[in-house]
N, C-alpha and C positions, 0 to 999 in steps of 0.2 A: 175737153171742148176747145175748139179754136176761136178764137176772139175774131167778128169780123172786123172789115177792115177802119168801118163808121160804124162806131157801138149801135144795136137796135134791138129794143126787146120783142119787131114784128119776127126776128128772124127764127127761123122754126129750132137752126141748130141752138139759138140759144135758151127757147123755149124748153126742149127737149131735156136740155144741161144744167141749167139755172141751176136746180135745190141742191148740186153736188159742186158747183162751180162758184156758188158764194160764199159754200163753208172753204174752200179751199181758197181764196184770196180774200175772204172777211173770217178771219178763225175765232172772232168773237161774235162771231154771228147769233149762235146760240144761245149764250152767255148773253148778250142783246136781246134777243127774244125775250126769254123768260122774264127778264124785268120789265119790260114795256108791258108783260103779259100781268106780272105782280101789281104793275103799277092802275092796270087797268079793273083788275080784279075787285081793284080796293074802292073802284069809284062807278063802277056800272049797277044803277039803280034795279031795284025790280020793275019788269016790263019794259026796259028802258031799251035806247036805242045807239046803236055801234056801229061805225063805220069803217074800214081798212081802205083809204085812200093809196092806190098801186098795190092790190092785196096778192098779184102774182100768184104762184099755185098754191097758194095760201095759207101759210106758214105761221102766221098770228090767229086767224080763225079757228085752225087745228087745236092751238095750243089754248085757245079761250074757250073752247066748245062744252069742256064742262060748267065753266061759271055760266056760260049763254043757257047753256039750258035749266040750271039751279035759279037763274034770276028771271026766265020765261021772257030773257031777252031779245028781242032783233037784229040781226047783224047782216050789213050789206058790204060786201066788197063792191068793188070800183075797178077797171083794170082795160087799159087803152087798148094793149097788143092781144090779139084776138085768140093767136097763136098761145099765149098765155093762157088766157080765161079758158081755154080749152083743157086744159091739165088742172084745171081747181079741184082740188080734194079738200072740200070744210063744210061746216056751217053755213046756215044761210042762203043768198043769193048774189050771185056775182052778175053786176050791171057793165057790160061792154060798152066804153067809152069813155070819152076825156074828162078826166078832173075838172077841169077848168071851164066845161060847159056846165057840170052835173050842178041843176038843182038841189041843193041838199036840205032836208028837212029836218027838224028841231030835233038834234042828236045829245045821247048823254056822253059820250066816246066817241072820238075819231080819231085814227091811229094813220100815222105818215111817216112810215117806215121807209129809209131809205130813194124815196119818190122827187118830195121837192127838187133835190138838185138836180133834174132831168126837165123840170119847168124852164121855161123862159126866166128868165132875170126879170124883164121888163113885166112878167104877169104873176110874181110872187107875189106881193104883194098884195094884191087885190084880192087874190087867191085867200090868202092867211085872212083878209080883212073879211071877205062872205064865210069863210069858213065860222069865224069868232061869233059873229051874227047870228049866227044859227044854234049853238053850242047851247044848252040850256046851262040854267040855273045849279053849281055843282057840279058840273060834268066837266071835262076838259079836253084837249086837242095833244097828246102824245107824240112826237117830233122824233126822229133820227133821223140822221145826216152829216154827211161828210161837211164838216167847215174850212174854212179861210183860216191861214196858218194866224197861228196862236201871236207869233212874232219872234224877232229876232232870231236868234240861236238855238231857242225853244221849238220851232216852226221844222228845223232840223232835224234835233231829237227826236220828235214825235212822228216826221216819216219814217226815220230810219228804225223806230218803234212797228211802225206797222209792218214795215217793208221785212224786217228780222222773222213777223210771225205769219206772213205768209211763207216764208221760206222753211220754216218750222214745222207747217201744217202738210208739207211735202210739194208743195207746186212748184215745179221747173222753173228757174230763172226768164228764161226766154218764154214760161206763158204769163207769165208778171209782168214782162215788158209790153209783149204784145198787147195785155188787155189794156194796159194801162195806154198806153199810143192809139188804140181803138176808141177810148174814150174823149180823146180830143172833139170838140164840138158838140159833144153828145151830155157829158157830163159838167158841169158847173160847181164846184161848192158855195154852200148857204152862208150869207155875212149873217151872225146871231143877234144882230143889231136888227134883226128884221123882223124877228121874233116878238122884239118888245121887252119890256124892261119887268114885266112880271113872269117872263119865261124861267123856268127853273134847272139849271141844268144836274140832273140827275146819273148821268154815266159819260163815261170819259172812255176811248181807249186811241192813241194818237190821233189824228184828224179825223176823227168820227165823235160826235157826241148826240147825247138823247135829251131831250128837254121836252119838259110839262108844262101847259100853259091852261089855267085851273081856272074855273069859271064860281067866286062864291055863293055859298049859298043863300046869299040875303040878295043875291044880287037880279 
């Protein structure tokens, strides 16, 4: 797939490419999944209700479809690019349109895979904040996202981390650079300071981390 030239997920070529072109420049993609997926397993009540904020051709809802249906759970993806929602293969129901408008009703699971950093900066926040709101009792908000380097020297390490294992997963130098220059304007990383101080970070692999933000049950 060619990267264009201002990253967009309306673009059809990248609709069409996406589930082959994120294992090939995120080779922990899967490895990712499955835990967000474990970690969700462990906290989706019976009856209860699940979210995939940017749930794309639906790679989380696929992989939860058995517990959704063991717990006679709900599940709605979320998903702005049209051209996206088009190619969903999962569970549930996929609602076309922006995050940041959608109503959301009192959820026990909401998963924000890889999504945040394509928000505005200025409208995270608020976002995270009606998100937490709604989140019942027990249930919690699931996070991945690329962050704001670690610091110093480290900050180094950990690209040159990632950057090693897309080269590893077989993708062309020159489709590593392009995507990544595509992404200028379109991509932002998440500062974890946003998250809040009860977020929990549960996976690591260079500038990408997952974090659980846990809703108690007395609460």
């Amino acid at each position: 797939m060619r990267s264009p030239p201002e990253w967009t997920f309306a673009s059809e070529e990248v609709a069409a490419h996406v589930d082959g072109h994120v294992r090939g420049q995120l080779p922990w993609y899967d490895l990712f999944s499955d835990a967000v997926v474990e970690d969700a397993r462990h906290i989706i009540p019976e009856d209860g209700l699940v979210y995939d904020v940017g749930c794309s051709t639906g790679n989380i809802g696929r992989r939860l479809a058995d517990t959704l249906e063991a717990k006679r759970a709900e599940f709605i993806g979320i998903e702005k690019s049209e051209s996206m929602a088009a190619r969903y293969v999962g569970p549930g129901r996929v609602v076309v349109g922006d995050a940041l408008a959608y109503e959301f009703e009192r959820f026990d699971v909401a998963v924000v895979f890889l999504t945040l950093m394509f928000f505005p900066v200025s409208e995270r926040g608020e976002f995270l904040r009606r998100l937490r709101s709604r989140m019942r009792p027990g249930g919690a908000i699931i996070i991945v996202e690329k962050t704001l380097p670690v610091g110093g020297w480290l900050s180094t390490v950990f690209g040159r981390v990632t950057l090693r294992a897309k080269l590893a997963s077989g993708e062309a130098a020159s489709a590593i650079l392009e995507k990544e220059l595509s992404l200028g304007g379109s991509q932002r990383p998440i500062d974890p300071a946003i998250l809040g101080p009860d977020a929990v970070e549960f996976f690591r692999f260079g500038d990408f981390a997952g974090y659980v933000i846990a809703c108690g049950e007395d609460l």
